[in-house]
N, C-alpha and C positions, 0 to 999 in steps of 0.2 A: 504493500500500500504506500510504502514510503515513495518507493522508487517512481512510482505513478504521478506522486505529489510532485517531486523533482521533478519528473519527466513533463510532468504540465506547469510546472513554475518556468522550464525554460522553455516552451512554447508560448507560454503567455509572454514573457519580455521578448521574444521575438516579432513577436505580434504590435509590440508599443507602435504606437502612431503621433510621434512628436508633431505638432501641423509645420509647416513650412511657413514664412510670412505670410505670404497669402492666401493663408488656411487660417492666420489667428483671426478671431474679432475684427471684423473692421468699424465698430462702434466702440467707447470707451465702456466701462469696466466700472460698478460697485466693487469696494474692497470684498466682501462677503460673496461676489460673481467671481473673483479672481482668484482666492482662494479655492472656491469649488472647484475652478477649470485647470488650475491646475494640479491638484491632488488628485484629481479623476484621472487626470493624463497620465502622473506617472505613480499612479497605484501600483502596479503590477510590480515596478523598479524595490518595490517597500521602504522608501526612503520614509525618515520621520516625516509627517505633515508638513506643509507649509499654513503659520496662523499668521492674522491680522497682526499679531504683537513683534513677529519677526520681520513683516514687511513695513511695521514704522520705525524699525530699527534702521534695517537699509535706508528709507528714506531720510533719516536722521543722519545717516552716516556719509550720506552724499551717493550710497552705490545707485539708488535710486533718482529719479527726479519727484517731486512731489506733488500729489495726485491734482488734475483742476477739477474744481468742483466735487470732491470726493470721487472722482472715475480718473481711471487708470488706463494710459492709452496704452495701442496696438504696440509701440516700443517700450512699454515700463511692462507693458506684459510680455513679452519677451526677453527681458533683462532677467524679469521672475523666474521665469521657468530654467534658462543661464546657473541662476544664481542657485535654485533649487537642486539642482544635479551637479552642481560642482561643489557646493559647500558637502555633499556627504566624502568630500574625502579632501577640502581646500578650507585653508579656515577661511571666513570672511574680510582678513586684510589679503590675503595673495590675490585674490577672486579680485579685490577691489585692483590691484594694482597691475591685472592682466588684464583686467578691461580698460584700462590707461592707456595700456602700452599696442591693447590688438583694437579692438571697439574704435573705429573711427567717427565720428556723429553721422556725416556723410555717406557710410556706406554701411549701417546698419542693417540693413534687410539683408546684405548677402553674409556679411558675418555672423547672421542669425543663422540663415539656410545653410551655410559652410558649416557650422558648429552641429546642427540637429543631421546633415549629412555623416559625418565623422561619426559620431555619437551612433546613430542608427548602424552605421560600419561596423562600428567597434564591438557591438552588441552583437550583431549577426555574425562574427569572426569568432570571437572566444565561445558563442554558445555551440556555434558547428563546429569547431576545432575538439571544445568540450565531447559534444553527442558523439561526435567521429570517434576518438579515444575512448570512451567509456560506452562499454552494453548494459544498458542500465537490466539485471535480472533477479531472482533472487538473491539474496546474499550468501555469497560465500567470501572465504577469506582472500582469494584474489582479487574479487569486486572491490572488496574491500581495502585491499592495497595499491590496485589501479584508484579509487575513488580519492586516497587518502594523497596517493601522487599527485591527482589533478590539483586538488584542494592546494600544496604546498607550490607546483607550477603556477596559481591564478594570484597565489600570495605574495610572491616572490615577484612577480610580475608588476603587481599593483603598487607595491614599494617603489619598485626601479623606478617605474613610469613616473611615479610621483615624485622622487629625488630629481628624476630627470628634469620634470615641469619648471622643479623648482628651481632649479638652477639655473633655468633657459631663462627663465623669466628674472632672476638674479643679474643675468647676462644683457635683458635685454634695458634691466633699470638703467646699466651704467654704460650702455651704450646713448639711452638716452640723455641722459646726464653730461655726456662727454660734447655729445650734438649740441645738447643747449649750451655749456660753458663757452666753444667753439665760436655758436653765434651770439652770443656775449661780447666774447673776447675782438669778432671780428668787428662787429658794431661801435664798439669801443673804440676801438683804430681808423675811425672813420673822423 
């Protein structure tokens, strides 16, 4: 029964349906609408909820803009749902200060659609890499030791990638930093 659960927990996340730009809302957004929409969307992921009390935080914190008129447009609901899958494994200052560095104001819509691309990739890659490597059947002790391999491969994995992130985006601070001082320095000389 176990094996069942698993086996439909990772067809359900394969299943996820991030919208595309063009797929979100194209009217604005009660707080308690946004909320809905996007915990319905990435149900399946199991991430903790997203509540009203962490979306006035963001907007407190500047990762957000803040709501007009209590609604929340097509880009701050997009930032949300961003913000909701990357904090289950980025605290909320990296997240803020990779969207500095990648998030252009300008070209929002495709750096939404380029990130829910990836994402959707990235999800269909490890769960078929997964299903391919493991027969899910009943348990025996080799299941059991292929099962316990995956599990240390998807662990070990998820580390890198996230050292990796972070360092990229460590890289990419001080490359910015060096650009600004640069056009500083050369303004100054003028």
């Amino acid at each position: 029964m176990e094996d069942q659960n698993f086996t439909e927990y990772l067809r359900q996340i394969q299943l996820l349906n991030i919208p595309r730009w063009s797929e979100l809302p194209q009217f604005d957004l009660y707080m308690d609408q946004v909320v809905s929409f996007i915990n319905q969307m990435l149900k399946p992921l199991n991430f903790d909820e997203l509540t009203p009390a962490m979306i006035n935080n963001y907007v407190k914190s500047g990762l957000v803009h803040a709501p007009q008129k209590k609604k929340y447009s097509q880009q701050q609901v997009a930032r949300l749902i961003l913000i909701a899958i990357l904090k289950s494994v980025f605290s909320i200052s990296d997240i803020a200060n990779g969207f500095k560095l990648v998030i252009k104001p300008e070209k929002g819509a495709q750096s939404y659609d380029y990130f829910v691309t990836v994402f959707t990739k990235a999800i269909h890659d490890v769960v078929g890499n997964f299903q391919q490597e493991v027969v899910i059947t009943q348990a025996t002790q080799k299941d059991v030791v292929v099962e316990t391999s995956n599990l240390v491969k998807l662990s070990c994995s998820a580390v890198v990638q996230r050292i990796v992130v972070l360092k990229l985006l460590t890289k990419l601070e001080e490359r910015q930093a060096e650009i600004t001082t640069a056009t500083i320095k050369g303004a100054s000389k003028k």
